[in-house]
N, CA, C and O of each residue as an XYZ file, in Angstrom:
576
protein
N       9.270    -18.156     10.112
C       7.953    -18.058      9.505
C       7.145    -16.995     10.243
O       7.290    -16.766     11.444
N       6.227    -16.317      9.394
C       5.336    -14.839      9.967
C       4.093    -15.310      9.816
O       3.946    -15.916      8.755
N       3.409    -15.265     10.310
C       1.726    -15.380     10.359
C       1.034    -13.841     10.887
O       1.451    -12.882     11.537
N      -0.045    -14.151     10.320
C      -0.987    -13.302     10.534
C      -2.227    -14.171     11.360
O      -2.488    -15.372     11.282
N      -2.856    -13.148     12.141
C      -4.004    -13.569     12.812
C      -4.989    -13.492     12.332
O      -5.088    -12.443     11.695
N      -5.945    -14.177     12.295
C      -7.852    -13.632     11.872
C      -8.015    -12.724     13.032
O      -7.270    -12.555     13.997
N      -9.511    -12.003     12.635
C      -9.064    -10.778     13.893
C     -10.262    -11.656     14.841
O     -10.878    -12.641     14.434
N     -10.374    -11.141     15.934
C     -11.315    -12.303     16.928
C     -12.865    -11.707     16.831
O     -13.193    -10.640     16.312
N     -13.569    -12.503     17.352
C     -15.003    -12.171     17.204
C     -15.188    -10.918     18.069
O     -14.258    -10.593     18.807
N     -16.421    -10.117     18.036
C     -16.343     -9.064     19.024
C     -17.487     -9.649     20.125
O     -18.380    -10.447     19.839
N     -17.226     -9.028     21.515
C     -18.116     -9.787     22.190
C     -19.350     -8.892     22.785
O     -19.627     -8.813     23.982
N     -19.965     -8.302     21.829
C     -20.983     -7.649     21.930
C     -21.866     -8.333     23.149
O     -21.974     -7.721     24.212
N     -22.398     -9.423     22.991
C     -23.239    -10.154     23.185
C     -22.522    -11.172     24.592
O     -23.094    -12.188     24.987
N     -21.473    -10.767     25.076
C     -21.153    -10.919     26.275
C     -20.028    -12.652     26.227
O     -19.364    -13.093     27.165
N     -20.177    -13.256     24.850
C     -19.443    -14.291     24.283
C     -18.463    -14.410     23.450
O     -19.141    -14.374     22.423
N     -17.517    -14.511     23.123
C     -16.683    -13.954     22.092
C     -16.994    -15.078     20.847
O     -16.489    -14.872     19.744
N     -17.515    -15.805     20.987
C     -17.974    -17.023     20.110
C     -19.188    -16.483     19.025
O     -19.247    -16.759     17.827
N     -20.265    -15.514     19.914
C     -21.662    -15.493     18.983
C     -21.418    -14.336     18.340
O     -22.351    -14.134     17.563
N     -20.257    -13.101     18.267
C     -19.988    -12.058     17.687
C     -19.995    -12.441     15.858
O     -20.386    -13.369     15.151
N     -19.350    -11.180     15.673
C     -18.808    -11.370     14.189
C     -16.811    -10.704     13.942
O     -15.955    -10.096     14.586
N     -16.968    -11.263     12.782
C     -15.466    -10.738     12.818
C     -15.776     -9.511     11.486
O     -16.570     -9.781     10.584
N     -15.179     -8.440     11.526
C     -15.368     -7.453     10.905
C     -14.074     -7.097     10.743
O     -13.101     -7.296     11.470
N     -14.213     -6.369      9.367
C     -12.746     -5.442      8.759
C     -12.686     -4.661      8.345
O     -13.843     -4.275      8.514
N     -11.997     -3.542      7.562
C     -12.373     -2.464      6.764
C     -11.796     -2.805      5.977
O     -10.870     -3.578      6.220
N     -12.035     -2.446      4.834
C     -11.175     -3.090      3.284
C     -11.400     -1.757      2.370
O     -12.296     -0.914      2.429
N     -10.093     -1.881      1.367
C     -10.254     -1.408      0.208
C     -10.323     -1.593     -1.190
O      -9.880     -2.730     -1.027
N     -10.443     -1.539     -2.188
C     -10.244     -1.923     -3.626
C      -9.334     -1.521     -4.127
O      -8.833     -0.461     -3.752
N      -8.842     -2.226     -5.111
C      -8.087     -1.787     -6.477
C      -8.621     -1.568     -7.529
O      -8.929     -2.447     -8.334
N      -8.805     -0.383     -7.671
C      -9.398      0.330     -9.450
C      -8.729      0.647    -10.701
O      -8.181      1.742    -10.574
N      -8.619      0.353    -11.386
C      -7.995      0.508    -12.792
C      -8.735      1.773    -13.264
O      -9.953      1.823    -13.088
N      -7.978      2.978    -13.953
C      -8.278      3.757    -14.081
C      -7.679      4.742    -15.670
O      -6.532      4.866    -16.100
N      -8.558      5.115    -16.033
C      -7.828      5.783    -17.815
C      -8.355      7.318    -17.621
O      -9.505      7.592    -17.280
N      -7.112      8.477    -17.950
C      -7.644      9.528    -18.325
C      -8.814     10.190    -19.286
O      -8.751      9.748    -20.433
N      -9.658     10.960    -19.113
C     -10.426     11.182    -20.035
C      -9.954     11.849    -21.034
O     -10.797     11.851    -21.931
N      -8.777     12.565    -21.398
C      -8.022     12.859    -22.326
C      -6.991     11.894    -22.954
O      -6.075     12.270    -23.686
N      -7.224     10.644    -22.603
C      -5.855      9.896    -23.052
C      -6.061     10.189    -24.469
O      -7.062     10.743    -24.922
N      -4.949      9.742    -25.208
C      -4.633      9.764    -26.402
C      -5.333      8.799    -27.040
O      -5.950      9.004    -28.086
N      -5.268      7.540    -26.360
C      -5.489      6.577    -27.142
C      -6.052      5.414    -26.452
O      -5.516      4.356    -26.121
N      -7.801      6.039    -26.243
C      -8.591      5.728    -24.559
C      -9.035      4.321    -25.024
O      -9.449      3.744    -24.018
N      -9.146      3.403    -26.254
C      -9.306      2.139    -26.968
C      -8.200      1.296    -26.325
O      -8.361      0.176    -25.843
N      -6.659      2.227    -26.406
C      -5.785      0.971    -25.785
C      -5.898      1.241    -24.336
O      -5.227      0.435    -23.691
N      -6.484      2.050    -23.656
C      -6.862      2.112    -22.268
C      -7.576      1.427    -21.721
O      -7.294      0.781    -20.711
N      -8.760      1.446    -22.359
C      -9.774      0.813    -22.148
C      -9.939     -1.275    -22.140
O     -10.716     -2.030    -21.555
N      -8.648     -1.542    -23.203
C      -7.799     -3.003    -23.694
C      -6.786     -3.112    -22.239
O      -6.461     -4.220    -21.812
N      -6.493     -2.258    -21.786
C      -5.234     -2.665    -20.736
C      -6.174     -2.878    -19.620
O      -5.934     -3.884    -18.952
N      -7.273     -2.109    -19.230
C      -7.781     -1.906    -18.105
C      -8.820     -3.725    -17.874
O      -9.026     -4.376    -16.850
N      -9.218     -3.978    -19.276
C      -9.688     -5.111    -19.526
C      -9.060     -6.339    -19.275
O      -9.557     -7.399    -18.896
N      -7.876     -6.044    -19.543
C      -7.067     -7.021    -19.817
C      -6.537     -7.493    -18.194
O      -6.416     -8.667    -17.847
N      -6.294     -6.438    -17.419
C      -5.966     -6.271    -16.132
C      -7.092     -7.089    -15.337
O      -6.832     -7.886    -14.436
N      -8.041     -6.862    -15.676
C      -9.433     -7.235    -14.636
C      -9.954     -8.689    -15.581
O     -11.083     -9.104    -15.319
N      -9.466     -9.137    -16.224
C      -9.733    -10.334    -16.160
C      -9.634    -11.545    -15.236
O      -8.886    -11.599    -14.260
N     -10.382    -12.420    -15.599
C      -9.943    -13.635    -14.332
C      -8.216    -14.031    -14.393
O      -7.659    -14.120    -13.299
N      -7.442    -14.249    -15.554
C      -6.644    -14.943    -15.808
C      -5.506    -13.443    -14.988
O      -4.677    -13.537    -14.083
N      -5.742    -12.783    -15.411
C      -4.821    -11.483    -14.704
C      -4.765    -11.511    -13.534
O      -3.763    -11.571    -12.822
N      -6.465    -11.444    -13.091
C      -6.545    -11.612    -11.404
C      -5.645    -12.387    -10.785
O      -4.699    -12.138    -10.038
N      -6.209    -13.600    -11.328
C      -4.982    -15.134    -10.864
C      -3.848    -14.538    -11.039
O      -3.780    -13.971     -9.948
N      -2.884    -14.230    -11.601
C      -1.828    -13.734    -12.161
C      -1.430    -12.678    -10.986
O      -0.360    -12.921    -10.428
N      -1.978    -11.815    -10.650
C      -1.870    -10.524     -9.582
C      -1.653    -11.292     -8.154
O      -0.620    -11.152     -7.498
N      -2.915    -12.247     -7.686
C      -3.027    -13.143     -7.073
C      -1.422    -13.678     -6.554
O      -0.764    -13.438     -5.541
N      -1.181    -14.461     -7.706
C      -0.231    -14.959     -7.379
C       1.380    -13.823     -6.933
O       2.079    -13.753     -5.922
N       1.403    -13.226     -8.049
C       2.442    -12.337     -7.462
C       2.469    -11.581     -5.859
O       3.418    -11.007     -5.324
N       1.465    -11.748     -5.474
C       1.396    -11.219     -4.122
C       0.967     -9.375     -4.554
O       1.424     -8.576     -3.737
N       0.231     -8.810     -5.630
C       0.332     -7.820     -6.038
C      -1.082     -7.477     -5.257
O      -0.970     -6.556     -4.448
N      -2.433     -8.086     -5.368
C      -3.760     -8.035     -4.465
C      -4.340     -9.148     -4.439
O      -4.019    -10.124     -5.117
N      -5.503     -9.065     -3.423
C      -6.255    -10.529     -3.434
C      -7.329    -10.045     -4.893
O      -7.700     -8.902     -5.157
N      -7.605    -11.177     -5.577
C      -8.563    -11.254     -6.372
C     -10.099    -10.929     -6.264
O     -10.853    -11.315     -5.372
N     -10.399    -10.178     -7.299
C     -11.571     -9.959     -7.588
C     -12.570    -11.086     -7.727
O     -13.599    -11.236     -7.068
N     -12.205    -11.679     -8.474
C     -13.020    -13.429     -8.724
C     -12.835    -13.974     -7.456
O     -11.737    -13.935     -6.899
N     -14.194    -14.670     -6.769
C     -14.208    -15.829     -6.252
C     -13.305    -16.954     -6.338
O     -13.294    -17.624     -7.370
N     -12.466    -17.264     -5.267
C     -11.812    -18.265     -5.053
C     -10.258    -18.138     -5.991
O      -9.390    -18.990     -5.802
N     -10.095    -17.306     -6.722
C      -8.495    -16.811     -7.465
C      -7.801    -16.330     -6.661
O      -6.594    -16.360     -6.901
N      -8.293    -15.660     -5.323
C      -7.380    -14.973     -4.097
C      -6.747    -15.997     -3.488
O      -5.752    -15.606     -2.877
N      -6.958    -17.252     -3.414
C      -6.410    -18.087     -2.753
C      -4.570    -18.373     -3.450
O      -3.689    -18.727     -2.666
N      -4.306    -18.179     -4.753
C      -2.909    -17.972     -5.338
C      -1.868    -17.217     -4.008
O      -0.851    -17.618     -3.443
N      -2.536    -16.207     -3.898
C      -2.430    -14.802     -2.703
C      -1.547    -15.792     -1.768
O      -0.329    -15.739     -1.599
N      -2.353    -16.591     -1.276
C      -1.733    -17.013      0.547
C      -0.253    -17.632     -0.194
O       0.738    -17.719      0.531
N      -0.172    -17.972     -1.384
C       1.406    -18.431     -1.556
C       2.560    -17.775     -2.073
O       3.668    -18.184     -2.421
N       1.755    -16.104     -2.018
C       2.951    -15.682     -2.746
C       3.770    -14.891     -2.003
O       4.095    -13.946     -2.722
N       4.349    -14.781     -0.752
C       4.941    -14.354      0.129
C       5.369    -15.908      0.942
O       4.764    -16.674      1.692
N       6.689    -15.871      0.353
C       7.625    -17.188      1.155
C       8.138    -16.722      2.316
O       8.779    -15.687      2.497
N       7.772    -17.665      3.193
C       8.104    -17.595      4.709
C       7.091    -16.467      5.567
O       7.473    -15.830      6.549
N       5.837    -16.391      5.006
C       4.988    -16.113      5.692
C       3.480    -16.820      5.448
O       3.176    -17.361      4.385
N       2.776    -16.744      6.368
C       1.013    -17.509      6.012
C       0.775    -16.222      6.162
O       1.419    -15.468      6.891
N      -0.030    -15.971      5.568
C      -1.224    -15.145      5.379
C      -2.759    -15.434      4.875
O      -3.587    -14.845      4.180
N      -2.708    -16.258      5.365
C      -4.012    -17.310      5.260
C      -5.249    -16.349      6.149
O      -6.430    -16.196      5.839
N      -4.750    -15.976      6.943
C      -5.830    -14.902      7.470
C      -6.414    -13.647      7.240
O      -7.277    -13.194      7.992
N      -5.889    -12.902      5.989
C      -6.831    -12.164      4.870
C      -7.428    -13.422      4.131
O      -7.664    -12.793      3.100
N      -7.681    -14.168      3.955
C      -8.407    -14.771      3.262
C      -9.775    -15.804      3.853
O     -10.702    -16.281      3.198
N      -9.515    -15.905      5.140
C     -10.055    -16.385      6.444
C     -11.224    -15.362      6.177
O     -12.394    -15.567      5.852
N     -10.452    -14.058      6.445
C     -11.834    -13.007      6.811
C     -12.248    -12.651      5.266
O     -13.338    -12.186      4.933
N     -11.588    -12.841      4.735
C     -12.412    -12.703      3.098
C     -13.952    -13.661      3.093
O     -15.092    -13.198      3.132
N     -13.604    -14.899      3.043
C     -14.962    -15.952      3.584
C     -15.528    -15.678      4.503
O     -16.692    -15.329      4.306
N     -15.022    -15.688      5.946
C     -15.766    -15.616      6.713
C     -15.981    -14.423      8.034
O     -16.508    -14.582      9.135
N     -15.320    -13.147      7.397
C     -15.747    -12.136      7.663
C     -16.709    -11.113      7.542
O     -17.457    -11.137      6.565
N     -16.798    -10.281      8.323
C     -18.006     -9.126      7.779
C     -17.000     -7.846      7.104
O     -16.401     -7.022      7.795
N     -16.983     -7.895      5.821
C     -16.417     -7.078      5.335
C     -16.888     -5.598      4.573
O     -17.655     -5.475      3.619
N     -15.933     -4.198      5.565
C     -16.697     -3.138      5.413
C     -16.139     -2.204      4.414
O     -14.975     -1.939      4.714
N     -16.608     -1.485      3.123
C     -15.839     -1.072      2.444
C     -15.026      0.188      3.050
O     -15.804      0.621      3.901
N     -13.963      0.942      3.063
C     -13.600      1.642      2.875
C     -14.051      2.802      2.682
O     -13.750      3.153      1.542
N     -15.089      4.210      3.664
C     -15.318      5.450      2.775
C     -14.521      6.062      2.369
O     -13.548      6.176      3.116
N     -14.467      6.604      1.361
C     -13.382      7.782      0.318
C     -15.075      8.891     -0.188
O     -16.206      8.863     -0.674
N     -13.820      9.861      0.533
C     -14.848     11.328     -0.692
C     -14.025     11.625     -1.630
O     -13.213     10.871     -2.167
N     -14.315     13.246     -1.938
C     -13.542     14.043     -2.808
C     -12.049     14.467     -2.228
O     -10.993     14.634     -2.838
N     -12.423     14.600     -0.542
C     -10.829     15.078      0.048
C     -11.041     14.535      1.236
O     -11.417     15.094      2.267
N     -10.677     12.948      0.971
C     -10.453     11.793      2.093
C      -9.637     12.471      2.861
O     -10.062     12.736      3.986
N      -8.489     12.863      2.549
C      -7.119     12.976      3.389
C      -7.573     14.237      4.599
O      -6.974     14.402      5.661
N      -8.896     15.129      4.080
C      -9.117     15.900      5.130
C      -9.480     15.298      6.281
O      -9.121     15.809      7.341
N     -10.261     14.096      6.276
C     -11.186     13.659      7.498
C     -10.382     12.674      8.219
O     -10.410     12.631      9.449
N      -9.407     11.592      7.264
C      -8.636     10.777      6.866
C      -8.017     10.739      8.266
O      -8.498     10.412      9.351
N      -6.818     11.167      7.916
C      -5.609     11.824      8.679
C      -5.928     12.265      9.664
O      -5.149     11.995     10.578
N      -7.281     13.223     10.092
C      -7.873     13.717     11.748
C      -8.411     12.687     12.318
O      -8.813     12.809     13.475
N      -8.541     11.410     11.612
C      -9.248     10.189     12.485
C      -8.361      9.476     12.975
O      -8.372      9.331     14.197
N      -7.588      8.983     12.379
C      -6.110      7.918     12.390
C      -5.104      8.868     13.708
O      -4.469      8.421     14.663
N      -5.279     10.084     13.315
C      -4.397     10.781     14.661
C      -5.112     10.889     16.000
O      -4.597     10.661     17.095
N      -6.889     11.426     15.674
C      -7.373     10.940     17.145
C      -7.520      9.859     17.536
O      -7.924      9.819     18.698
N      -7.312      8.597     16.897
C      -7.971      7.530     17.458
C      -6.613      7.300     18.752
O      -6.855      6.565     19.709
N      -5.428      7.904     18.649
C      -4.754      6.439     19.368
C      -4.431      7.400     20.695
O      -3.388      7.138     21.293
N      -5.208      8.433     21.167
C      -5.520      8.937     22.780
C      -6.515      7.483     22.922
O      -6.336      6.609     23.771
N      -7.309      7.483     22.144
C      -8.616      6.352     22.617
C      -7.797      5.106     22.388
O      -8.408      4.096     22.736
N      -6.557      4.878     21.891
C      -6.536      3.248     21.992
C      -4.987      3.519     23.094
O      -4.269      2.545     23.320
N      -4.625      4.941     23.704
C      -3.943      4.314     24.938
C      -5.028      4.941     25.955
O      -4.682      5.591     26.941
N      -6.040      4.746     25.702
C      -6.833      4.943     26.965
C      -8.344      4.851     26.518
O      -9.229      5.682     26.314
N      -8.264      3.664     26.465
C     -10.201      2.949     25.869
C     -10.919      3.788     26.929
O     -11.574      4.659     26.357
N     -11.035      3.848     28.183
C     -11.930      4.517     28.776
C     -12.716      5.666     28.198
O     -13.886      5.962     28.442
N     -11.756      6.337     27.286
C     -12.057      7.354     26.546
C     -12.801      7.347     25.397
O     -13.447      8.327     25.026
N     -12.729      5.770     24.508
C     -13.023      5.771     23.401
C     -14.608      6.259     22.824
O     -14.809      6.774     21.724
N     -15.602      5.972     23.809
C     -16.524      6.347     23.112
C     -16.800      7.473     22.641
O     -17.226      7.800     21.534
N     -16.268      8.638     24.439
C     -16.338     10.222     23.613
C     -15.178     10.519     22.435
O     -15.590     10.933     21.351
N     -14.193     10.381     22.565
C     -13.123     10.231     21.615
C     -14.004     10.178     19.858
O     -13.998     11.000     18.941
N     -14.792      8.598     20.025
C     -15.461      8.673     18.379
C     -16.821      9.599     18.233
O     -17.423      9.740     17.169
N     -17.136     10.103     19.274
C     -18.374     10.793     19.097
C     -17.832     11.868     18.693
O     -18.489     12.394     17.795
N     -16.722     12.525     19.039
C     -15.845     14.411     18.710
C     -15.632     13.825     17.220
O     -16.045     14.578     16.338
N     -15.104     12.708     16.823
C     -14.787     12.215     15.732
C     -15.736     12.553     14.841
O     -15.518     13.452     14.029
N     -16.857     11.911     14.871
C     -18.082     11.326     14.152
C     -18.631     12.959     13.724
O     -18.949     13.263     12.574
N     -18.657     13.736     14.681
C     -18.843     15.255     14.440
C     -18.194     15.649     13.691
O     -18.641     15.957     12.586
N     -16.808     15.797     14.029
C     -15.674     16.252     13.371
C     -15.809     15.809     11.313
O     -15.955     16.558     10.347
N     -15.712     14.763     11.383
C     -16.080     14.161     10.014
C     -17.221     14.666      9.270
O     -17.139     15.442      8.318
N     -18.030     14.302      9.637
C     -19.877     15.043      9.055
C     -19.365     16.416      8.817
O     -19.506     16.794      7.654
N     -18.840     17.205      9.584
C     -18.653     18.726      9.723
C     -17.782     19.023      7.966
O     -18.165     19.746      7.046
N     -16.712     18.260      8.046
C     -16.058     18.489      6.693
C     -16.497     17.824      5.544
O     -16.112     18.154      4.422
N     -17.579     16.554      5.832
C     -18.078     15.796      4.687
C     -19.134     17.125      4.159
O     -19.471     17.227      2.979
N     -19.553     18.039      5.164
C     -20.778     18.788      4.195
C     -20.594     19.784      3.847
O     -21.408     20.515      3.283
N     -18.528     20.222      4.338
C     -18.055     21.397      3.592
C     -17.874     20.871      1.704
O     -17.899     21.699      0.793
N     -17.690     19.247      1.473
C     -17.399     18.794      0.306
C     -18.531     19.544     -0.878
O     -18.450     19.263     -2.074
């Protein structure tokens, strides 16, 4: 059996108890060309997809957690021989952060994910590490 962890509180505040638990998350979007042929049955699939009964349905296949309140819970059973009860832990009782995306994520994307891990084999570093970051990013968000 595989489990997953909830992630732990942060201990800002010198307690690991009075923190919060935080995540970054993304969505699933259903999406139709503006040239489709035939943007009525696009528009029927995309519907049909984002319903509650679909959700549940997705849910269960282990395909995403649900859009609807309380249908994500299908989710924790659809992967045998693992819990994963802890995306759904921090679904309730997390602080959940969306995901930024621009026009050309993969520019800023990819330079963050590669600097971060000097700063995670050597935290001492991390703060200047996200400050070159935080520059670095802004710099190409206002070439967009």
């Amino acid at each position: 059996m595989y489990a997953w962890a909830v992630l732990p509180y942060d201990d800002r505040n010198g307690t690991a108890d009075d923190g919060e638990r935080c995540s970054i998350y993304n969505g699933l979007g259903w999406a139709a060309s503006a040239t489709a042929k035939n943007p009525d049955a696009c528009w029927s699939l995309i519907e049909w997809f984002s319903s509650e009964a679909m959700q549940l349905k997705q849910a269960e296949l282990g395909v995403t957690m649900a859009g609807y309140v309380g249908a994500s819970d299908a989710f924790s059973g659809a992967f045998p021989g693992m819990n994963i009860d802890a995306f759904l832990k921090m679904e309730s009782e997390g602080t959940l952060v969306f995901r930024p995306y621009s026009k050309y994520t993969t520019r800023w994307a990819d330079q963050y994910q590669k600097g971060l891990v000097p700063a995670w084999n050597d935290p001492s570093q991390m703060n200047g590490i996200l400050d070159k970051l935080a520059a670095d990013m802004n710099a190409l968000l206002k070439q967009e």
